[in-house]
PDBQT receptor file of N, H, CA, C and O in Angstrom, charges set to zero:
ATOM      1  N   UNK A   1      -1.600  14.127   3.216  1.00  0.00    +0.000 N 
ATOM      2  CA  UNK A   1      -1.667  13.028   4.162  1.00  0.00    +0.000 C 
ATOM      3  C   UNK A   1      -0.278  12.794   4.757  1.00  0.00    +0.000 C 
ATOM      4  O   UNK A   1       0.645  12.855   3.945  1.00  0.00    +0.000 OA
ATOM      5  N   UNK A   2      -0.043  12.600   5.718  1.00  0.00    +0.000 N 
ATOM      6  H   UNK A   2      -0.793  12.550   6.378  1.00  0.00    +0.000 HD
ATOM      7  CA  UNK A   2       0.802  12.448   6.675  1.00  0.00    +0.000 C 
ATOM      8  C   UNK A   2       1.637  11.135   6.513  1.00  0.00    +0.000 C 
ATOM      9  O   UNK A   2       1.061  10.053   6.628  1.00  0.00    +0.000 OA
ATOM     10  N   UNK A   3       2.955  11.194   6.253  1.00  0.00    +0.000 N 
ATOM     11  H   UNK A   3       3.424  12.072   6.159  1.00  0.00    +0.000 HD
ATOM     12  CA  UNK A   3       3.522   9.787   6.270  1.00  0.00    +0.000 C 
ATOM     13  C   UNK A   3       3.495   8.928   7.245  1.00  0.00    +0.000 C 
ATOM     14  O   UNK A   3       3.119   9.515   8.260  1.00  0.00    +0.000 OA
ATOM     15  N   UNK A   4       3.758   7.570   7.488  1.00  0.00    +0.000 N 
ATOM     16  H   UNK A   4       4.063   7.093   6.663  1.00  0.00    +0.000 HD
ATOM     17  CA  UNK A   4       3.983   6.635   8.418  1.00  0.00    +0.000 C 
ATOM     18  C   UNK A   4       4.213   7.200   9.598  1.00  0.00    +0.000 C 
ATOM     19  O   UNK A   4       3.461   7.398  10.552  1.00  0.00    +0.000 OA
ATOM     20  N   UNK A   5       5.641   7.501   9.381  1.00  0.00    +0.000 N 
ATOM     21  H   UNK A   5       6.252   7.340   8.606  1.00  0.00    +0.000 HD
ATOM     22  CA  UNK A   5       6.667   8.293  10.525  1.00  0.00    +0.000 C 
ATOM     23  C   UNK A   5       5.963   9.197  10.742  1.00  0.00    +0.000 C 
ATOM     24  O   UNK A   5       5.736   9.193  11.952  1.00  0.00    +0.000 OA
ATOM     25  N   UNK A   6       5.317  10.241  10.121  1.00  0.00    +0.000 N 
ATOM     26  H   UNK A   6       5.501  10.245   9.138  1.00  0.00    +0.000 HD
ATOM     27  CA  UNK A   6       4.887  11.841  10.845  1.00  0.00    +0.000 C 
ATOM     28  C   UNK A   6       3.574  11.263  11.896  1.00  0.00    +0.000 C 
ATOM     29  O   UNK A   6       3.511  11.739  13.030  1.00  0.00    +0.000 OA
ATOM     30  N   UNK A   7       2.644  10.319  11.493  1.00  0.00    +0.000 N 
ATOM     31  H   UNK A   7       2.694   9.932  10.573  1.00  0.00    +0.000 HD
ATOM     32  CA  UNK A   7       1.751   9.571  12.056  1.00  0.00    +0.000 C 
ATOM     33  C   UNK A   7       1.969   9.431  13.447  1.00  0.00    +0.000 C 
ATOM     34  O   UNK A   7       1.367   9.717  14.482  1.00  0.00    +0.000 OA
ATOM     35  N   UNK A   8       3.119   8.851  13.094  1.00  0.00    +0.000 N 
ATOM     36  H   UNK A   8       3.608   8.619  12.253  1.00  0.00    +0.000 HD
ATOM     37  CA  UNK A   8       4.176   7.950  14.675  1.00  0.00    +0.000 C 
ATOM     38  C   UNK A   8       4.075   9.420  15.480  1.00  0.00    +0.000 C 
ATOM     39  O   UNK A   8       3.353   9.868  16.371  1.00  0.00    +0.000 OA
ATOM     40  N   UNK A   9       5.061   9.865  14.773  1.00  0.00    +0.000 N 
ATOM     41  H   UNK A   9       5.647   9.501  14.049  1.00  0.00    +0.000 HD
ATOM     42  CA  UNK A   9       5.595  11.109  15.819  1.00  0.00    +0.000 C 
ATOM     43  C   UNK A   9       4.760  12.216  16.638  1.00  0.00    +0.000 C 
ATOM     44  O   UNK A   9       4.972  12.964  17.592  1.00  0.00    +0.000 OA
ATOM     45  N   UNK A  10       3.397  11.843  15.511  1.00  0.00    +0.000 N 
ATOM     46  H   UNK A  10       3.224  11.235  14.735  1.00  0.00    +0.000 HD
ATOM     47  CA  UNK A  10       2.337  12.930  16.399  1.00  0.00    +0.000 C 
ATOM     48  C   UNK A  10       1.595  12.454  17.281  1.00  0.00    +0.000 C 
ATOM     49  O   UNK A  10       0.854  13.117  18.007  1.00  0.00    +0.000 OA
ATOM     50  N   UNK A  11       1.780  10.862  17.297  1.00  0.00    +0.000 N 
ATOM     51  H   UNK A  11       2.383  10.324  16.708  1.00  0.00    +0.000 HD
ATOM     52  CA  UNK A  11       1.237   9.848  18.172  1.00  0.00    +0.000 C 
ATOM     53  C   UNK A  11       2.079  10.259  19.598  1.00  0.00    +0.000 C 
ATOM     54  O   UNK A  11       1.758  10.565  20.747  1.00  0.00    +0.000 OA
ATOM     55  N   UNK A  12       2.625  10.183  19.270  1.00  0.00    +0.000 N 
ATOM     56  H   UNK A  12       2.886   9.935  18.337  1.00  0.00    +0.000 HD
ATOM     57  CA  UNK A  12       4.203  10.095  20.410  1.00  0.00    +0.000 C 
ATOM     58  C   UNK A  12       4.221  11.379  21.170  1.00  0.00    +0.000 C 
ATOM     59  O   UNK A  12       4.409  11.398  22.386  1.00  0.00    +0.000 OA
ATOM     60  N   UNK A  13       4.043  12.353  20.518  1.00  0.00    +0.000 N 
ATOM     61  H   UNK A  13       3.890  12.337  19.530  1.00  0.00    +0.000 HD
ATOM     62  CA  UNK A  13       4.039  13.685  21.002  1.00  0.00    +0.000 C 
ATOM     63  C   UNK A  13       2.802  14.327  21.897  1.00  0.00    +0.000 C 
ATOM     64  O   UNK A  13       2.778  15.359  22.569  1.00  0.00    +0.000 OA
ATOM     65  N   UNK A  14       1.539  13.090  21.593  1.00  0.00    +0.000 N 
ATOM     66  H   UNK A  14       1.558  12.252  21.047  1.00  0.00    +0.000 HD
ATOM     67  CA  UNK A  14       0.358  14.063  22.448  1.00  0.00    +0.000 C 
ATOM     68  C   UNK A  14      -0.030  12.295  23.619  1.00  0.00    +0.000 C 
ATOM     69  O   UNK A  14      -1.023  11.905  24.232  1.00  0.00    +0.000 OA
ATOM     70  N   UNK A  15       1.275  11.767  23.413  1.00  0.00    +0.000 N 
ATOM     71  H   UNK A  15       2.082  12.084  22.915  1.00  0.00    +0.000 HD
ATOM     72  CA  UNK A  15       1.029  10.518  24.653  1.00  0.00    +0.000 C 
ATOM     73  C   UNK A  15       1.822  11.396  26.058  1.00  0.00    +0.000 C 
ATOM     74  O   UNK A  15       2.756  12.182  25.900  1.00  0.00    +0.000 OA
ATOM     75  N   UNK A  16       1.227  11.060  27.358  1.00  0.00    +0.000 N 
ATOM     76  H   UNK A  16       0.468  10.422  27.486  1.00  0.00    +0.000 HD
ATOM     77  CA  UNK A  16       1.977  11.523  28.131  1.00  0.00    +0.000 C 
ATOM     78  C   UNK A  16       3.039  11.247  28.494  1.00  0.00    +0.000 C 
ATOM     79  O   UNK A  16       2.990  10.069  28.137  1.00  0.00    +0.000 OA
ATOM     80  N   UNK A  17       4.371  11.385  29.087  1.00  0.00    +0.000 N 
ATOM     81  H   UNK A  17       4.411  12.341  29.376  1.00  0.00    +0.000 HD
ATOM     82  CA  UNK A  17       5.535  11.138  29.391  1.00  0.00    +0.000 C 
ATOM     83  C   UNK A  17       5.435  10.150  30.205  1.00  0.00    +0.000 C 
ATOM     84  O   UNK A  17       6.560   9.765  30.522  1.00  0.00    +0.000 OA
ATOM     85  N   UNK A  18       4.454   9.446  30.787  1.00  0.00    +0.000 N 
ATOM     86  H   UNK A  18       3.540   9.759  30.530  1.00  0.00    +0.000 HD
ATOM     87  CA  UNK A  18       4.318   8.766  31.579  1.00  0.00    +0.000 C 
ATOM     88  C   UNK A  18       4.033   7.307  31.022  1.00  0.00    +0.000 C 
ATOM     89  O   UNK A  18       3.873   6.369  31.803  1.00  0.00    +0.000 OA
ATOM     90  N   UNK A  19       3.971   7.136  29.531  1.00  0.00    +0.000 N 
ATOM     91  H   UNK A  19       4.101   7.899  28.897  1.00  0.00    +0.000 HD
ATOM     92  CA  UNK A  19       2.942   6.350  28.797  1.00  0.00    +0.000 C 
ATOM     93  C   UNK A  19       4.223   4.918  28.637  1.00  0.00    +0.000 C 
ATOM     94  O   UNK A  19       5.444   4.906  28.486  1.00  0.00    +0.000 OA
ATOM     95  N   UNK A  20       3.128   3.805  28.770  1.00  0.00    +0.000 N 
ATOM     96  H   UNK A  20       2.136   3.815  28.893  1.00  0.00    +0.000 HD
ATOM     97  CA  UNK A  20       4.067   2.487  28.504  1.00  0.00    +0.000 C 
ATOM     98  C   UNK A  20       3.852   2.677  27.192  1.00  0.00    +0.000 C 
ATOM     99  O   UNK A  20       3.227   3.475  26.493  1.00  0.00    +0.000 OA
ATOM    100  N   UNK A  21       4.913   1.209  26.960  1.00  0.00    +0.000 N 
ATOM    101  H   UNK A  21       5.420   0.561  27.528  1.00  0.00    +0.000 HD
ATOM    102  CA  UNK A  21       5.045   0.834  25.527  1.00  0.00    +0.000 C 
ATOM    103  C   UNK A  21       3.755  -0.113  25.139  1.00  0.00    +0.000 C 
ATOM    104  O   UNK A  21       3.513  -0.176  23.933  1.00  0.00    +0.000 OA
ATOM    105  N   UNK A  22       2.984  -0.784  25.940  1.00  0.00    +0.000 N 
ATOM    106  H   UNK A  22       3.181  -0.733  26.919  1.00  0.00    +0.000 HD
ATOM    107  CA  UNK A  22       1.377  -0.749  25.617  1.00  0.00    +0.000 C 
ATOM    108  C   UNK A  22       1.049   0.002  25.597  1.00  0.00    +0.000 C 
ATOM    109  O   UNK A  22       0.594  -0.015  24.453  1.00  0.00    +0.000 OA
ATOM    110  N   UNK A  23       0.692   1.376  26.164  1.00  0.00    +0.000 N 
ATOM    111  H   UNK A  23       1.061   1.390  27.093  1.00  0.00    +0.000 HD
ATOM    112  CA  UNK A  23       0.118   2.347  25.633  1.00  0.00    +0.000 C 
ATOM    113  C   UNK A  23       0.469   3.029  24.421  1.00  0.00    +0.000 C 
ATOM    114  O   UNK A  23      -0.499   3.433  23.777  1.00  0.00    +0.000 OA
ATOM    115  N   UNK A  24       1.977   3.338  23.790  1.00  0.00    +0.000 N 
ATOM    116  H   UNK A  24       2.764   3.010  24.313  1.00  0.00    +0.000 HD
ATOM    117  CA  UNK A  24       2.084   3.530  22.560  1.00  0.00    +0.000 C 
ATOM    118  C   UNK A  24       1.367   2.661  21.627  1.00  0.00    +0.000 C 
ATOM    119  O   UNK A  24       0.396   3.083  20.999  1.00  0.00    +0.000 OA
ATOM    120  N   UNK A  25       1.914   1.163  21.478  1.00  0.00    +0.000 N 
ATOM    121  H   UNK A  25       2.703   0.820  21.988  1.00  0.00    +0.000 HD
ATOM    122  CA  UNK A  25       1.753   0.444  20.709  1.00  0.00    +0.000 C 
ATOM    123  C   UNK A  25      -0.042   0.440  20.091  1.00  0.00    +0.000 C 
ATOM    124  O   UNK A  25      -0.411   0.292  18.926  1.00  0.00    +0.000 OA
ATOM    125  N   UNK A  26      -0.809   0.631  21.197  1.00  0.00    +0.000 N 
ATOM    126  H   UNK A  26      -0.510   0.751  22.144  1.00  0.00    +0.000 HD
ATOM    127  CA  UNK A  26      -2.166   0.309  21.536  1.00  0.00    +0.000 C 
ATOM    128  C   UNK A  26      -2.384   2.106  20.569  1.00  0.00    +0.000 C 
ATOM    129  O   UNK A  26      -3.247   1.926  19.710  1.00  0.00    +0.000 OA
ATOM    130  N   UNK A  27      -2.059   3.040  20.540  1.00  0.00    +0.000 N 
ATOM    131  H   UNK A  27      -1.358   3.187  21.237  1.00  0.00    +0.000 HD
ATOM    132  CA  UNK A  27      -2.258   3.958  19.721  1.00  0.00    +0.000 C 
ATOM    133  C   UNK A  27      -1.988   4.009  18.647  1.00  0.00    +0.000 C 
ATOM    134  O   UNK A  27      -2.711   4.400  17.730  1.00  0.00    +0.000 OA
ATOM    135  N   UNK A  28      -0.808   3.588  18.579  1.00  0.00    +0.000 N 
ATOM    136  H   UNK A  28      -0.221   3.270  19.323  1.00  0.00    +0.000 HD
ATOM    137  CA  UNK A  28      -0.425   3.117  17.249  1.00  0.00    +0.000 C 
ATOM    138  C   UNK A  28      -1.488   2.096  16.209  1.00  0.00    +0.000 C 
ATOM    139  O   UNK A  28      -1.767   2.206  15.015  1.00  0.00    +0.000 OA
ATOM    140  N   UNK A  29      -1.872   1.187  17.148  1.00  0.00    +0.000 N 
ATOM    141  H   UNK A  29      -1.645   1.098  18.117  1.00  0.00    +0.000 HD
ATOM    142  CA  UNK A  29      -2.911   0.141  16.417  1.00  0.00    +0.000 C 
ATOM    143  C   UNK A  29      -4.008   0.488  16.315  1.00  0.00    +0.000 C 
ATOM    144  O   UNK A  29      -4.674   0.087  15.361  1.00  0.00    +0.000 OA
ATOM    145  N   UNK A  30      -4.658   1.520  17.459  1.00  0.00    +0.000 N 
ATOM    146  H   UNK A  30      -4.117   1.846  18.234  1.00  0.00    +0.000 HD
ATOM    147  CA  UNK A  30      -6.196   2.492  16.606  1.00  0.00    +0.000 C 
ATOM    148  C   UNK A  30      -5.313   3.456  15.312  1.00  0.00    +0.000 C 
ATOM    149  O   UNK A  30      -4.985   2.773  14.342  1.00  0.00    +0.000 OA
ATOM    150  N   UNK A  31      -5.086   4.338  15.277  1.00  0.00    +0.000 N 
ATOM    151  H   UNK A  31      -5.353   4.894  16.065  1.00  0.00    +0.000 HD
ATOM    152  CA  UNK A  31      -4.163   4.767  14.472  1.00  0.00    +0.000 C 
ATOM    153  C   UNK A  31      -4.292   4.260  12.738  1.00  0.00    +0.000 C 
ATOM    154  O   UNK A  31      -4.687   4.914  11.773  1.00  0.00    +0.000 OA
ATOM    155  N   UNK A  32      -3.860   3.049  12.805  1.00  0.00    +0.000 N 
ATOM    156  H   UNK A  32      -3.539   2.518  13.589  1.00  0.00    +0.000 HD
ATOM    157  CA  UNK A  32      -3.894   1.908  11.832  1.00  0.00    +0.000 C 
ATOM    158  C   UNK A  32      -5.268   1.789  11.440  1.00  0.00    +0.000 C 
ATOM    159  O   UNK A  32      -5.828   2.347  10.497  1.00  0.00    +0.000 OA
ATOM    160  N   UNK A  33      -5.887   0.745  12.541  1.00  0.00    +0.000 N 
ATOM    161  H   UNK A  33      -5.432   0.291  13.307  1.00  0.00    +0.000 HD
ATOM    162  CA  UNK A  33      -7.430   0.487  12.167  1.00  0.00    +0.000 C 
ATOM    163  C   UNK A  33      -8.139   2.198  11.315  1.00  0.00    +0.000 C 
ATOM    164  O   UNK A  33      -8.803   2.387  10.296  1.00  0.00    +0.000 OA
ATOM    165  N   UNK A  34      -7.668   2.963  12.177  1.00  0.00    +0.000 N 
ATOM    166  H   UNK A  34      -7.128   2.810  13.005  1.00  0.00    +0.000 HD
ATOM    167  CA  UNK A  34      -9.101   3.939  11.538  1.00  0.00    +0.000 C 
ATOM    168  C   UNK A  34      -8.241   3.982  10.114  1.00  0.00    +0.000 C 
ATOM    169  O   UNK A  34      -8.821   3.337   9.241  1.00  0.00    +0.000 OA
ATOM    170  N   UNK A  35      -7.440   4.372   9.830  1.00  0.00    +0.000 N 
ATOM    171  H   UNK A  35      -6.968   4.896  10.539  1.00  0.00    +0.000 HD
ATOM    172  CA  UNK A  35      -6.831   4.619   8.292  1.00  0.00    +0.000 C 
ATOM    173  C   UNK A  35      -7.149   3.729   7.234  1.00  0.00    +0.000 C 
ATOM    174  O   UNK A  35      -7.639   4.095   6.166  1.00  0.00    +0.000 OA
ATOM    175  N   UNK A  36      -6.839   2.440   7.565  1.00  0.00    +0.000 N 
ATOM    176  H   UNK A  36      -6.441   2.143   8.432  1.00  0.00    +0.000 HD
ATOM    177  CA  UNK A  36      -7.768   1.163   7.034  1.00  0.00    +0.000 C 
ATOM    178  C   UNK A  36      -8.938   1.316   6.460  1.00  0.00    +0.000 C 
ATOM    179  O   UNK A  36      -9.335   1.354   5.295  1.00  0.00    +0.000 OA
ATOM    180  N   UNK A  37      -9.522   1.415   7.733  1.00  0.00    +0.000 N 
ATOM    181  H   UNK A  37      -9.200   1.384   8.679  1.00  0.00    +0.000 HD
ATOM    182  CA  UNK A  37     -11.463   1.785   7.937  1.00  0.00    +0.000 C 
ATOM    183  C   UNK A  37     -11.698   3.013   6.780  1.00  0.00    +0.000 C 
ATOM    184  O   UNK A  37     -12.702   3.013   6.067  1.00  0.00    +0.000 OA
ATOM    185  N   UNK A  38     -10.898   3.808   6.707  1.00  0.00    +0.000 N 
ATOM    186  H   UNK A  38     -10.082   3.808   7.286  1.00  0.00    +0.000 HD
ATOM    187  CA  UNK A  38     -11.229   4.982   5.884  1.00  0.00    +0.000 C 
ATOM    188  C   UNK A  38     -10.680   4.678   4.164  1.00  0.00    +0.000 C 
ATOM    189  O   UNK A  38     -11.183   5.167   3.152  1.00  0.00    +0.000 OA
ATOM    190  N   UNK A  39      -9.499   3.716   4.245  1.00  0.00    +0.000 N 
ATOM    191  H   UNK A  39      -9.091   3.319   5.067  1.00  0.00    +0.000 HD
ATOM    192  CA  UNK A  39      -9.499   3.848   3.135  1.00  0.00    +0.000 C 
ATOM    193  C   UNK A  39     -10.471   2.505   2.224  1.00  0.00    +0.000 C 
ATOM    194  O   UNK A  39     -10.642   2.129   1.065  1.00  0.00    +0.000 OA
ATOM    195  N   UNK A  40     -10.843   2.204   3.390  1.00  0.00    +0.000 N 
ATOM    196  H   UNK A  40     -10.704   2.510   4.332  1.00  0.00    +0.000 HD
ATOM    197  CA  UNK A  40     -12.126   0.874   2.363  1.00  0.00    +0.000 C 
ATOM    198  C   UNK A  40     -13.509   1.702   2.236  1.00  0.00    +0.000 C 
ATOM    199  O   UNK A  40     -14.323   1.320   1.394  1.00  0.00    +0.000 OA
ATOM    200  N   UNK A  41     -13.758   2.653   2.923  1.00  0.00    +0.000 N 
ATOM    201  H   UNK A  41     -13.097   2.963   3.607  1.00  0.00    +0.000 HD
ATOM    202  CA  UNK A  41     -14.768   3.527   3.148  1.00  0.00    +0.000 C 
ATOM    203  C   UNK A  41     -14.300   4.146   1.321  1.00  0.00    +0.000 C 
ATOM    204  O   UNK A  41     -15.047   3.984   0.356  1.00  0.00    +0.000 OA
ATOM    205  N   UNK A  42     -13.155   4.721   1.268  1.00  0.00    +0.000 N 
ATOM    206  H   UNK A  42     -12.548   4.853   2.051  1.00  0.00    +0.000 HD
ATOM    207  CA  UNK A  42     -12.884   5.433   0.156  1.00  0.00    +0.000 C 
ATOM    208  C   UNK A  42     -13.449   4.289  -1.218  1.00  0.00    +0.000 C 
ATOM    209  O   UNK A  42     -14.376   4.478  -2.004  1.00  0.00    +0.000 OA
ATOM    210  N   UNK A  43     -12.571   3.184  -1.130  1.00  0.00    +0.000 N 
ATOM    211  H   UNK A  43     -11.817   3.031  -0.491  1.00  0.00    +0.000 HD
ATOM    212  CA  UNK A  43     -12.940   1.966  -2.236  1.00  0.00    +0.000 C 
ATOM    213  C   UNK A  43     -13.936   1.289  -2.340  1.00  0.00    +0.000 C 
ATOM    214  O   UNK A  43     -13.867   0.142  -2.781  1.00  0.00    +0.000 OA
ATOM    215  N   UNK A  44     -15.326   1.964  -1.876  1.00  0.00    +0.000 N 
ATOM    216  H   UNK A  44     -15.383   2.896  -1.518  1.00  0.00    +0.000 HD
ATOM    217  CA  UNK A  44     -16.582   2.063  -1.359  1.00  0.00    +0.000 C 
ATOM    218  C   UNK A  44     -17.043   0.368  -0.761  1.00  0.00    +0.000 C 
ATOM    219  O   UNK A  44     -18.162  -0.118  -0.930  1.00  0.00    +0.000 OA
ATOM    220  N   UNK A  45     -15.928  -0.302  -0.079  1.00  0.00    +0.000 N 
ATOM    221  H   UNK A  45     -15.020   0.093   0.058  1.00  0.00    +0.000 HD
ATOM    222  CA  UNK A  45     -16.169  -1.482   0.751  1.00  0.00    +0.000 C 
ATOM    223  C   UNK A  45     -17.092  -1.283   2.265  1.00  0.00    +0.000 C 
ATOM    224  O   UNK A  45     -16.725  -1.516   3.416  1.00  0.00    +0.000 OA
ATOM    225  N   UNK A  46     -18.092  -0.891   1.879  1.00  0.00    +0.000 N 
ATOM    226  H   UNK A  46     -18.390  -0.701   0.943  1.00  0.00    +0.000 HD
ATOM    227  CA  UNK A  46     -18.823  -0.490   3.019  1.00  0.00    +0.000 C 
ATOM    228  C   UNK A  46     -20.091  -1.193   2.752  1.00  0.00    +0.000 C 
ATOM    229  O   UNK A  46     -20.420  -1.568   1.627  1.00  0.00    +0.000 OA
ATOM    230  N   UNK A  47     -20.972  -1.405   4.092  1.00  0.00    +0.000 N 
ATOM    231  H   UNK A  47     -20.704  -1.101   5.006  1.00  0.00    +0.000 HD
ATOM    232  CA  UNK A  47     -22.142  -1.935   3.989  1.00  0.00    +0.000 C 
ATOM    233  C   UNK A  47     -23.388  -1.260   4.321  1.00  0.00    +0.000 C 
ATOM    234  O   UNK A  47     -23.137  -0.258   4.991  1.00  0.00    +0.000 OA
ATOM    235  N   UNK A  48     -24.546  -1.408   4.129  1.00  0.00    +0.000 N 
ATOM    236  H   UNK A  48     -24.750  -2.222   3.585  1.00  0.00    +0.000 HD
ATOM    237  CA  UNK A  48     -25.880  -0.436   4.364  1.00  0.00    +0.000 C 
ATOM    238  C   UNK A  48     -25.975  -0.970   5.919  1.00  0.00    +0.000 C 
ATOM    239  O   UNK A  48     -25.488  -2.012   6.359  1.00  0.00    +0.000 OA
ATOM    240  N   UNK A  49     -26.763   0.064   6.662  1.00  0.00    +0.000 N 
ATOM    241  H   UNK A  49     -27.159   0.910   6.304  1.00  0.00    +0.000 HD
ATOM    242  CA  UNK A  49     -27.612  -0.056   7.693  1.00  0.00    +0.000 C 
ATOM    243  C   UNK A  49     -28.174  -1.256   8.053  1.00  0.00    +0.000 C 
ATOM    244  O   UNK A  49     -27.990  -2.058   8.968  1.00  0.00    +0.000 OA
ATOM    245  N   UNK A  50     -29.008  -1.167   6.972  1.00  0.00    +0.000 N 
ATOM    246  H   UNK A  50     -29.158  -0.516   6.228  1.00  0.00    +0.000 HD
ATOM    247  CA  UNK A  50     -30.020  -2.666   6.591  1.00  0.00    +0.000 C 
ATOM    248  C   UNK A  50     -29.580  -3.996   6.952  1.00  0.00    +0.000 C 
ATOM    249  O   UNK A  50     -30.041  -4.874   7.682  1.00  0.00    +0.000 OA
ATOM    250  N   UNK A  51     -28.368  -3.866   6.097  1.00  0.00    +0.000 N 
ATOM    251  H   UNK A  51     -27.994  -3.153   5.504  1.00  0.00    +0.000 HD
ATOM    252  CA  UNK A  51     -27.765  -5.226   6.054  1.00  0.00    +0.000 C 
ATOM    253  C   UNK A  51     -26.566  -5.491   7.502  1.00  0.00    +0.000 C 
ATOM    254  O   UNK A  51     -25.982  -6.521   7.841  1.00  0.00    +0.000 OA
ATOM    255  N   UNK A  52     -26.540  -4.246   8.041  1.00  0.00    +0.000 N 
ATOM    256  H   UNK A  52     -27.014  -3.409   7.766  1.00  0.00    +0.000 HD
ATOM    257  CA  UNK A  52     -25.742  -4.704   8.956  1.00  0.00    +0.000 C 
ATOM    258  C   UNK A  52     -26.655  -5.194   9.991  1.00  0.00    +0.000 C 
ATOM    259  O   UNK A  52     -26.396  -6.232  10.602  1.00  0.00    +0.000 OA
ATOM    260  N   UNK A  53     -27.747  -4.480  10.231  1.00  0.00    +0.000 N 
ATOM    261  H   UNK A  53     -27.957  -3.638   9.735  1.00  0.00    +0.000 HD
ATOM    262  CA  UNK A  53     -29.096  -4.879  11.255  1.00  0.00    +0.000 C 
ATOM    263  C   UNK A  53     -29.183  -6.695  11.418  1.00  0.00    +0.000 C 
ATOM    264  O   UNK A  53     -29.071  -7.575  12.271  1.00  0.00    +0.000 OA
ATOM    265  N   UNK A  54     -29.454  -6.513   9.996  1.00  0.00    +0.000 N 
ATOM    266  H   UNK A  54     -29.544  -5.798   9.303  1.00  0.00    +0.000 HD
ATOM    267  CA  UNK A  54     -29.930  -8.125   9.481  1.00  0.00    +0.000 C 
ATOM    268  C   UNK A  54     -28.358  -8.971  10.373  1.00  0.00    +0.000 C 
ATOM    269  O   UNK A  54     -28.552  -9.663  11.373  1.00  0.00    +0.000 OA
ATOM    270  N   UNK A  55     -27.005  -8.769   9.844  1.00  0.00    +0.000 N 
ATOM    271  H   UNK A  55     -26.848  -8.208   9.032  1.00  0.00    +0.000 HD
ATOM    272  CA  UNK A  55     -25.813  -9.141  10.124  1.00  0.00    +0.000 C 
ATOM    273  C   UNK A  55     -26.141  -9.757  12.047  1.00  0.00    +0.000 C 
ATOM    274  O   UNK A  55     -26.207 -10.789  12.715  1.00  0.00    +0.000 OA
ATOM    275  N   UNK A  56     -26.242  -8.407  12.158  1.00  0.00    +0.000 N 
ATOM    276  H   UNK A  56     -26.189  -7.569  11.615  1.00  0.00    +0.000 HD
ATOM    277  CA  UNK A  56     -26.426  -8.067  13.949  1.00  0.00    +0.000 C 
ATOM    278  C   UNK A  56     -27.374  -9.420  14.623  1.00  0.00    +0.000 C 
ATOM    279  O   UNK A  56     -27.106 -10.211  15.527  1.00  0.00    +0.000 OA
ATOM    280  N   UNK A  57     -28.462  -9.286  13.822  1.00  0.00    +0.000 N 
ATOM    281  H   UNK A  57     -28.679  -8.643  13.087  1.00  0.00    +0.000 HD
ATOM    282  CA  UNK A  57     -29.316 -10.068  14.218  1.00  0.00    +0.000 C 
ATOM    283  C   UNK A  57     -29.015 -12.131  14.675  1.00  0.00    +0.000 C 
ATOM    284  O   UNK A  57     -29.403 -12.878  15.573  1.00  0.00    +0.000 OA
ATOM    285  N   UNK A  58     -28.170 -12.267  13.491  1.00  0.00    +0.000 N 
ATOM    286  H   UNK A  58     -27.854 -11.660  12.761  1.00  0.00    +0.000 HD
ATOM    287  CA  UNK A  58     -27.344 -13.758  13.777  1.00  0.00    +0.000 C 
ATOM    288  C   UNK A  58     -26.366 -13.872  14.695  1.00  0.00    +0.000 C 
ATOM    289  O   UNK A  58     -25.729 -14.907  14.892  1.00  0.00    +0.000 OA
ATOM    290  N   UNK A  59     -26.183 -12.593  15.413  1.00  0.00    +0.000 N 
ATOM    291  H   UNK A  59     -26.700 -11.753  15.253  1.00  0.00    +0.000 HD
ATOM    292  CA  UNK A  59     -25.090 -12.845  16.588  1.00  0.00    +0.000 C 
ATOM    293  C   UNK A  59     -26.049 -13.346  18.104  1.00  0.00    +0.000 C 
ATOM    294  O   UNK A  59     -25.457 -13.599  19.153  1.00  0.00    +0.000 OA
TER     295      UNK A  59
């Protein structure tokens, strides 16, 4: 797994030369979220289908 920094840098490297610092930052923060997302996925903090339906349904 890739450190912090190597994260950054491969972020950085496939943004175009053209890219603001919202656009970094904003990669940087999906970036984050999915790693998150994956490591609660790992600590099996996840929910069924079912129950997300049901969830869905009170919005």
């Amino acid at each position: 797994m890739d450190t912090l920094k190597q994260e950054a840098i491969r972020v950085f490297s496939n943004l175009p030369e053209t890219s603001s610092l919202d656009d970094i930052m904003y990669e940087l923060y999906v970036v984050d979220k999915v790693k998150k997302g994956r490591e609660a996925v790992e600590r099996g903090e996840t929910i069924s289908i079912e129950d997300l339906k049901r969830e869905m349904q009170s919005w």
